[in-house]
PQR file with spaces between the fields and no chain letter, atoms N, CA, C, O and H, PARSE charges and radii, in Angstrom:
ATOM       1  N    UNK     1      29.094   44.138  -23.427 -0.4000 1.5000
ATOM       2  CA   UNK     1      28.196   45.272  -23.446 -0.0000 2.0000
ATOM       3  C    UNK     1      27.478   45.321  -24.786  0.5500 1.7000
ATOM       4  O    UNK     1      28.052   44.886  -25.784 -0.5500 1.4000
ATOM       5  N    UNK     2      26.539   45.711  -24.843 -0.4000 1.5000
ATOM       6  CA   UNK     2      25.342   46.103  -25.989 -0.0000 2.0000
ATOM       7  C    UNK     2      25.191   47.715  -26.495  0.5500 1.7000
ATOM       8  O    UNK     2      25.401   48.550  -25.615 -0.5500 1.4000
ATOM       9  H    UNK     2      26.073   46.065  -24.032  0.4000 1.0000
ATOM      10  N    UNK     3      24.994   47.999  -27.264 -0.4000 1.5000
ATOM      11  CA   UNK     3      24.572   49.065  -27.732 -0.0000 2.0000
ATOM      12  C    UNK     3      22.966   48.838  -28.383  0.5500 1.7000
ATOM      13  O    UNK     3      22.489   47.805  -28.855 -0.5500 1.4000
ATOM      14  H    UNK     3      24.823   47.321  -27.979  0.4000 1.0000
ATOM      15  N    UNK     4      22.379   50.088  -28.237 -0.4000 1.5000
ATOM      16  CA   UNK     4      20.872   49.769  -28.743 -0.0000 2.0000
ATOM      17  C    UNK     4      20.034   51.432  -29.301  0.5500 1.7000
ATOM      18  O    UNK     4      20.458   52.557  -29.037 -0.5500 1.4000
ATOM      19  H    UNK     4      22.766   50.927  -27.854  0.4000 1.0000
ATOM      20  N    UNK     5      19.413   51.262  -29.701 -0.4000 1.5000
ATOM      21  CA   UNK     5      18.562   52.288  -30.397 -0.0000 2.0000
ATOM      22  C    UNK     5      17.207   52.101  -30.632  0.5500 1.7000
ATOM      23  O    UNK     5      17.047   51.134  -31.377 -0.5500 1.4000
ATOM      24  H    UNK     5      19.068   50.348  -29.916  0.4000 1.0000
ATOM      25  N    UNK     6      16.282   52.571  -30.339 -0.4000 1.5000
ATOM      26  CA   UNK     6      14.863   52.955  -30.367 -0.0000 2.0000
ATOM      27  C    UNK     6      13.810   54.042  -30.526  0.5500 1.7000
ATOM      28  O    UNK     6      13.625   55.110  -29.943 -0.5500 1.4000
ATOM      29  H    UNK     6      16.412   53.357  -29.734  0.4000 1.0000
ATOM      30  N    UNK     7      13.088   53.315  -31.662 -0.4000 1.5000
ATOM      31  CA   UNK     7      12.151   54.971  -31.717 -0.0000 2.0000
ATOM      32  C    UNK     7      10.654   53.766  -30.394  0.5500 1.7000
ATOM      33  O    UNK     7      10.623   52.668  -29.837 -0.5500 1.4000
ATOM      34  H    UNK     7      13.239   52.448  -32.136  0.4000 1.0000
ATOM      35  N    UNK     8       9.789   54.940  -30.554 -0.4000 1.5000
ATOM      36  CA   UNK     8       8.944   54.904  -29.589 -0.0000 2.0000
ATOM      37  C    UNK     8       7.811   54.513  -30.298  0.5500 1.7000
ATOM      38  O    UNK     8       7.768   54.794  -31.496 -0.5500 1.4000
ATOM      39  H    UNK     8       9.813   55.832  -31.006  0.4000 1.0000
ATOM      40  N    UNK     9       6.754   53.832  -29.706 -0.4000 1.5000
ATOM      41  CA   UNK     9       5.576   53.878  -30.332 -0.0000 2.0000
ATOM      42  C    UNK     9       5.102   54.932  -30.572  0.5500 1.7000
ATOM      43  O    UNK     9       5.229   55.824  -29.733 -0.5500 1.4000
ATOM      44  H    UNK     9       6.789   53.604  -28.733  0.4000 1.0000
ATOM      45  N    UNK    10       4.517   55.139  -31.591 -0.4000 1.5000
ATOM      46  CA   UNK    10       3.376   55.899  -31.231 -0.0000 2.0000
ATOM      47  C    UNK    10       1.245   55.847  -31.757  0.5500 1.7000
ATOM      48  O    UNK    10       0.812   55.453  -32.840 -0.5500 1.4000
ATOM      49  H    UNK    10       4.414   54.414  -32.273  0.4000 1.0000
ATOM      50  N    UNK    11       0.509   56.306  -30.725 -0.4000 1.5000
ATOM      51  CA   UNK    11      -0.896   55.420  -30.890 -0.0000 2.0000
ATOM      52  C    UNK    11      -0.490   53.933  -30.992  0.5500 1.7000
ATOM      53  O    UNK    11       0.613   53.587  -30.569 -0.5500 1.4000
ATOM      54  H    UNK    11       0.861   56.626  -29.846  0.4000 1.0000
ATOM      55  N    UNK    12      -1.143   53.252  -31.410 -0.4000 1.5000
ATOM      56  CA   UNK    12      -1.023   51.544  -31.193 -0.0000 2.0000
ATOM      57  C    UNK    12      -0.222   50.913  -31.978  0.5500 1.7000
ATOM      58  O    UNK    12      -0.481   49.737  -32.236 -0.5500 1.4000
ATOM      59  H    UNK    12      -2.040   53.533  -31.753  0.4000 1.0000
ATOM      60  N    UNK    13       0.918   51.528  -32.533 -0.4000 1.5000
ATOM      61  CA   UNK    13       1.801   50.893  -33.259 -0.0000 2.0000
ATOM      62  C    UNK    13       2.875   50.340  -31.937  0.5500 1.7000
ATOM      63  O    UNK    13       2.950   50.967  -30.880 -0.5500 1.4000
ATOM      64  H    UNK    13       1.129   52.483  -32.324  0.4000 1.0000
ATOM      65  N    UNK    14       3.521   49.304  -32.160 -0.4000 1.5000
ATOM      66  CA   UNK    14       4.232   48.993  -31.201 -0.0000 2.0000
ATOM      67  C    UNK    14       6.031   49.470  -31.368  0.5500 1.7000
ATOM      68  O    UNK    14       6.799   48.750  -30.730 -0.5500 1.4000
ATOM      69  H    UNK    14       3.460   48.795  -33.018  0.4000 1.0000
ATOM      70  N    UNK    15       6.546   50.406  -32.028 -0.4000 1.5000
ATOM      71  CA   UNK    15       7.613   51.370  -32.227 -0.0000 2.0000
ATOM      72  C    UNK    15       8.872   50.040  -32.448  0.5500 1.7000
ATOM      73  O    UNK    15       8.548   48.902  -32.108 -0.5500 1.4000
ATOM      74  H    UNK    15       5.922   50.991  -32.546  0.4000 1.0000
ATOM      75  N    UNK    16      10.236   50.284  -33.008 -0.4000 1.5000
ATOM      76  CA   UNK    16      11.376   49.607  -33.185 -0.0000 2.0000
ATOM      77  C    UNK    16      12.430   49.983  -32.648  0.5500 1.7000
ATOM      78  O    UNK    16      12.823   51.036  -32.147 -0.5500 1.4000
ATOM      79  H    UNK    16      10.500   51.208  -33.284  0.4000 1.0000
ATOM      80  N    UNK    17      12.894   48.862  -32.836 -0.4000 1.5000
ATOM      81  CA   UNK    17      14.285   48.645  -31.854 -0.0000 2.0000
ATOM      82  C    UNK    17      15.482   48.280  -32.765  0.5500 1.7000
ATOM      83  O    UNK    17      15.208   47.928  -33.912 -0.5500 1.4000
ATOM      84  H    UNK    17      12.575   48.006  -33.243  0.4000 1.0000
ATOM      85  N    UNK    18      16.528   48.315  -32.457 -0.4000 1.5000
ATOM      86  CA   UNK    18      17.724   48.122  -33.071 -0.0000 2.0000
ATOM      87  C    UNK    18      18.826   47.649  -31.680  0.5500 1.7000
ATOM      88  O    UNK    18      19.300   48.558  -30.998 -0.5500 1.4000
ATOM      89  H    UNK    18      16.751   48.601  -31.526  0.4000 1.0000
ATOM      90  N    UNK    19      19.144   46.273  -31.372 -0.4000 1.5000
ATOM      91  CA   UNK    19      20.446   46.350  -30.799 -0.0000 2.0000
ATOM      92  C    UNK    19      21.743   45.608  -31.311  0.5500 1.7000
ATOM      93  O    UNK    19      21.652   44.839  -32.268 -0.5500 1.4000
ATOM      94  H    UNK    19      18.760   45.535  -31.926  0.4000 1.0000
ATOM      95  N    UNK    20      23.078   45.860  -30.612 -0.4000 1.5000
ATOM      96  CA   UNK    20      23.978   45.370  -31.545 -0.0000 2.0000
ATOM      97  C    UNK    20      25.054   45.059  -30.059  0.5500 1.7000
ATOM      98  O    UNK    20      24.938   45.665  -28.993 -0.5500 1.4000
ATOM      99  H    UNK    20      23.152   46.484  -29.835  0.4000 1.0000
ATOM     100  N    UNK    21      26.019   44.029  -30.339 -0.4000 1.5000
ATOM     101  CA   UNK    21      27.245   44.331  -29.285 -0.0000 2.0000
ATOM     102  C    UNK    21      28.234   45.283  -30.042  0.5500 1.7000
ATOM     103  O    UNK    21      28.236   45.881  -31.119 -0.5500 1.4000
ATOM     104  H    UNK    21      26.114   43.537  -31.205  0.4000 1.0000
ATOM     105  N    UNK    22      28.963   45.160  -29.111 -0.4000 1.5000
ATOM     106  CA   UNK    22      30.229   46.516  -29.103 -0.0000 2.0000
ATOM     107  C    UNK    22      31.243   46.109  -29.483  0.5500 1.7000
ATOM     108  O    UNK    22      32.351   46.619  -29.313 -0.5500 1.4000
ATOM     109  H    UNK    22      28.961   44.675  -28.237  0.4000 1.0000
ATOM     110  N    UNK    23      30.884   44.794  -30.242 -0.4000 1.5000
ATOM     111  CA   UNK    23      32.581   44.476  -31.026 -0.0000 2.0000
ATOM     112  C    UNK    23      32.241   45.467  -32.743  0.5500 1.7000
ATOM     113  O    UNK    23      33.105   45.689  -33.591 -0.5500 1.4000
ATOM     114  H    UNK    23      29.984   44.380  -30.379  0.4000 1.0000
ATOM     115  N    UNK    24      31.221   45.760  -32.799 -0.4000 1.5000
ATOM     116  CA   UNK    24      30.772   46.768  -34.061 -0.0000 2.0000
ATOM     117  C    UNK    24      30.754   48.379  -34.083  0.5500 1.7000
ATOM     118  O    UNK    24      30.993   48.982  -33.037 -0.5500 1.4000
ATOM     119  H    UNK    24      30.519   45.579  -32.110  0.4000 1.0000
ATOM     120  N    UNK    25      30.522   48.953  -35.061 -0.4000 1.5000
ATOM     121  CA   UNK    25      30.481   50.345  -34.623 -0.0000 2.0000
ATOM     122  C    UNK    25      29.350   50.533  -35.503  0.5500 1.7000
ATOM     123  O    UNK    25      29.378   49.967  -36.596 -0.5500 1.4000
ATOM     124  H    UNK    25      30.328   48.463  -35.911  0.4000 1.0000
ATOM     125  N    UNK    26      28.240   51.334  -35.143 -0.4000 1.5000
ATOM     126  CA   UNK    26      26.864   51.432  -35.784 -0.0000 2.0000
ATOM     127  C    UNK    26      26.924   53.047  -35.886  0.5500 1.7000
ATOM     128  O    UNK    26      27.008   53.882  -34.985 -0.5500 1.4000
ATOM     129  H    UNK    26      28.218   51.793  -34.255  0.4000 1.0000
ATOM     130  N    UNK    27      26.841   53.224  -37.491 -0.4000 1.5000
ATOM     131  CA   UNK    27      26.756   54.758  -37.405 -0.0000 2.0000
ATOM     132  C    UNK    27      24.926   54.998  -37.799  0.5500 1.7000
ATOM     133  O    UNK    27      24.403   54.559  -38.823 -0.5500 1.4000
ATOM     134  H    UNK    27      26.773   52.546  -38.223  0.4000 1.0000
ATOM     135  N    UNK    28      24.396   55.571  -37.011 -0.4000 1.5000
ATOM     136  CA   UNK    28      22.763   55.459  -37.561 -0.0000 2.0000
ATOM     137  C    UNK    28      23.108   56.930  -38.989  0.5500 1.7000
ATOM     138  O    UNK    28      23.906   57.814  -39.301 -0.5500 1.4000
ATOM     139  H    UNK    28      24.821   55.928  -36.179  0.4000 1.0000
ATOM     140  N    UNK    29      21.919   56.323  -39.364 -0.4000 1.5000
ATOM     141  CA   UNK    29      21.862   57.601  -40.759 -0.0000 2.0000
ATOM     142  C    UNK    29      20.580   58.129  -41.301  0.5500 1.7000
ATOM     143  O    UNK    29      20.505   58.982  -42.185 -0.5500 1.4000
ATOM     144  H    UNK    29      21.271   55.605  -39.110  0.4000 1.0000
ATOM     145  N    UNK    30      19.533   57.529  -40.674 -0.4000 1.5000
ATOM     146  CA   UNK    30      18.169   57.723  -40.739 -0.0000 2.0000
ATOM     147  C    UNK    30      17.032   57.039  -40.013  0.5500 1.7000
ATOM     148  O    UNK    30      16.984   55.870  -40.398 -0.5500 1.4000
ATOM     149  H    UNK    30      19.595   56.836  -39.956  0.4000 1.0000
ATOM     150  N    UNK    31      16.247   57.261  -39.256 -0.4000 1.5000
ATOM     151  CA   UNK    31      14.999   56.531  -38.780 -0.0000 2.0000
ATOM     152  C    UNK    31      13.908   57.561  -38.891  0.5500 1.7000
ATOM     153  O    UNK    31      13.962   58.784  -39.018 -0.5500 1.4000
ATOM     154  H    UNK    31      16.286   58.210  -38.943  0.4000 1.0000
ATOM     155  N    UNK    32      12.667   56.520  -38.786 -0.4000 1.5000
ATOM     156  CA   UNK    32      11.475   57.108  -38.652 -0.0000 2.0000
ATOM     157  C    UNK    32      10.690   56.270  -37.919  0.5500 1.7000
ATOM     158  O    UNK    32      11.133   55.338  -37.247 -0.5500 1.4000
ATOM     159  H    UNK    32      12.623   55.527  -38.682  0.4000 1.0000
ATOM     160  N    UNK    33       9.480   56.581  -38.029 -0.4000 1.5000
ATOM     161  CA   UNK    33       8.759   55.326  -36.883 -0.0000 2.0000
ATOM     162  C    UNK    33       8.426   53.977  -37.364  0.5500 1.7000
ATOM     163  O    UNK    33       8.048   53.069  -36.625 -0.5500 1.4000
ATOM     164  H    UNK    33       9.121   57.338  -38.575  0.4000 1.0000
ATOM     165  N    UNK    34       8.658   53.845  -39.232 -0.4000 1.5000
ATOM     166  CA   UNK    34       8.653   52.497  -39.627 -0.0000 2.0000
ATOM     167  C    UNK    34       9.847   51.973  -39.776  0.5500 1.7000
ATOM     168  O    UNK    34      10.120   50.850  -40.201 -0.5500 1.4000
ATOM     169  H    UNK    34       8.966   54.583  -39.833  0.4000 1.0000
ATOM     170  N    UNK    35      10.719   52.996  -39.337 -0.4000 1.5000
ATOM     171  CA   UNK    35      12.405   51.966  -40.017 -0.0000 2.0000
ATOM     172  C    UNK    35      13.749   52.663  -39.405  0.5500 1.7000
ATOM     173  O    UNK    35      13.708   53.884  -39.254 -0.5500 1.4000
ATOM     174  H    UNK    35      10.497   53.908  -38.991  0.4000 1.0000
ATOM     175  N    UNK    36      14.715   52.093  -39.112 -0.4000 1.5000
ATOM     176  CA   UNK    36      15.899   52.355  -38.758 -0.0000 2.0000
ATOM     177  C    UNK    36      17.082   51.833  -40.064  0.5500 1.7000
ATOM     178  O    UNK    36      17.102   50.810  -40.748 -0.5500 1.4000
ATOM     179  H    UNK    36      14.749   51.101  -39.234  0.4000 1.0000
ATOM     180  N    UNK    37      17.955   52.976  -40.031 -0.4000 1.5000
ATOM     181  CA   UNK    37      18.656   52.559  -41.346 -0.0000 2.0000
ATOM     182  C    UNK    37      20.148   53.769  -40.712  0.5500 1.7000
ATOM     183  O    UNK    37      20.379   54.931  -40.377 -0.5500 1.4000
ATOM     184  H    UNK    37      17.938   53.807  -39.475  0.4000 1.0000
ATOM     185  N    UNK    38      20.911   52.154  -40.931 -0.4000 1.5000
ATOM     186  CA   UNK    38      22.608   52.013  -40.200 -0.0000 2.0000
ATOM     187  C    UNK    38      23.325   51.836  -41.003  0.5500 1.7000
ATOM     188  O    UNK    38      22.853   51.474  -42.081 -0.5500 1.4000
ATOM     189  H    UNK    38      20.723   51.210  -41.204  0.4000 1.0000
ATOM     190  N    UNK    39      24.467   51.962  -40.910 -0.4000 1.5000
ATOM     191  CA   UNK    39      25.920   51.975  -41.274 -0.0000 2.0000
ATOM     192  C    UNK    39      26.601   50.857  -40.301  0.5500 1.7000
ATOM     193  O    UNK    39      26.795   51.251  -39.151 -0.5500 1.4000
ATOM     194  H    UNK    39      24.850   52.256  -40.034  0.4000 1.0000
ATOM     195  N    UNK    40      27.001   49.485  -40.603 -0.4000 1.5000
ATOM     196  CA   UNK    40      27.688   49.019  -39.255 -0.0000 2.0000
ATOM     197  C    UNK    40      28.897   48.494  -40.326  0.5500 1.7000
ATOM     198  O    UNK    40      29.073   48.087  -41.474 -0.5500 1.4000
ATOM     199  H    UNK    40      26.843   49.165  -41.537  0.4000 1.0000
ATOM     200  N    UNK    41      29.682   48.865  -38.890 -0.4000 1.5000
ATOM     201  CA   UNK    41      31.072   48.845  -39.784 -0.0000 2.0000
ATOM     202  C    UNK    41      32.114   47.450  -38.526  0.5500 1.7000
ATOM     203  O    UNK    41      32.120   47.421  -37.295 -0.5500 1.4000
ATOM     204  H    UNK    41      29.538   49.196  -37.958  0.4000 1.0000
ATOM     205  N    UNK    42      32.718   46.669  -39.361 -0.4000 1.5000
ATOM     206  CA   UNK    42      32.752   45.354  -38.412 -0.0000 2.0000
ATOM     207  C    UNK    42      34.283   44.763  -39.140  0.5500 1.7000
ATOM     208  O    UNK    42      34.552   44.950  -40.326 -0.5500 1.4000
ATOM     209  H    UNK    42      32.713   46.692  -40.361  0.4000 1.0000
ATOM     210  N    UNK    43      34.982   44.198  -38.390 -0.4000 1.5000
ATOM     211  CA   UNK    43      36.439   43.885  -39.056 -0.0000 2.0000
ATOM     212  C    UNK    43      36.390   43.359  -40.355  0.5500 1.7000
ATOM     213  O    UNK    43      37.210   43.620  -41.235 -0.5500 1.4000
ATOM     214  H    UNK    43      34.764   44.046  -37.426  0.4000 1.0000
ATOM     215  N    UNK    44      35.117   42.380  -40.504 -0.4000 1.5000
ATOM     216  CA   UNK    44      34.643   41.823  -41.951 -0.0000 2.0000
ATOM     217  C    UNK    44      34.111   42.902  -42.970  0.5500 1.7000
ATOM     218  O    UNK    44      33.413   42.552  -43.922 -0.5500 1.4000
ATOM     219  H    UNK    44      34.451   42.167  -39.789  0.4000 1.0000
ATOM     220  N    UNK    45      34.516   44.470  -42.713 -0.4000 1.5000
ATOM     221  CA   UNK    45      33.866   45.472  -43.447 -0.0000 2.0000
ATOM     222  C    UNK    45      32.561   46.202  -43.236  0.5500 1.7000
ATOM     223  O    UNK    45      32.023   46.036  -42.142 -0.5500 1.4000
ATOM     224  H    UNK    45      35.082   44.754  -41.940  0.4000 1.0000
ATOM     225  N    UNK    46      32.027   46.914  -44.041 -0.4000 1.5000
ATOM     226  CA   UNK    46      31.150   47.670  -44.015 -0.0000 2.0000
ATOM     227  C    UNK    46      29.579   46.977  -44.525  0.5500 1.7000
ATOM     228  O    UNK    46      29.515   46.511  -45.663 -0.5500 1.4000
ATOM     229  H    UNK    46      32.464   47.048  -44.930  0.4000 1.0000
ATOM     230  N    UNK    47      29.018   46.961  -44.113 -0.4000 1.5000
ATOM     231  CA   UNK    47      27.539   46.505  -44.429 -0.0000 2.0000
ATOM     232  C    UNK    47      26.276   48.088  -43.897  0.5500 1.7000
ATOM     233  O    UNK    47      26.220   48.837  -42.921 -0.5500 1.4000
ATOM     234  H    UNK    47      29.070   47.339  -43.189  0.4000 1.0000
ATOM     235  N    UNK    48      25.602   47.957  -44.976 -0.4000 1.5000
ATOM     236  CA   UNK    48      24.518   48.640  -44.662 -0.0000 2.0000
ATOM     237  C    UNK    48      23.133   47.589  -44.534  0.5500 1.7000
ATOM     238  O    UNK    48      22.776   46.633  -45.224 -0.5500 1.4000
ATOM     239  H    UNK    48      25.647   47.349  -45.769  0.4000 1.0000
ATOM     240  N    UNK    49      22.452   48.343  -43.131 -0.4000 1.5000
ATOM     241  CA   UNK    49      21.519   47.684  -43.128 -0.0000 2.0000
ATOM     242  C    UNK    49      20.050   48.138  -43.148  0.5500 1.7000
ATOM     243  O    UNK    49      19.146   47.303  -43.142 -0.5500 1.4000
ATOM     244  H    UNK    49      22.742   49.119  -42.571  0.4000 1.0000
């Protein structure tokens, strides 16, 4: 299984995506329509992305 996250376009921008599998745990902590910004936390530790 996948997990995923998306903002939407909006006017002619073509909007972002974020997906991940489910061996991770993704804590989101901020988006806007230029950027998505996560917390993924994974047996190898914590990474921000």
């Amino acid at each position: 299984m996948y997990g995923y996250f998306a903002v939407d376009s909006e006017g002619l921008s073509g909007g972002v995506g974020l997906f991940w599998t489910t061996d991770v745990n993704v804590d989101l902590l901020h988006y806007s329509k230029s950027h998505i910004d996560v917390r993924v936390n994974s047996k190898e530790g914590d990474t921000r992305s």
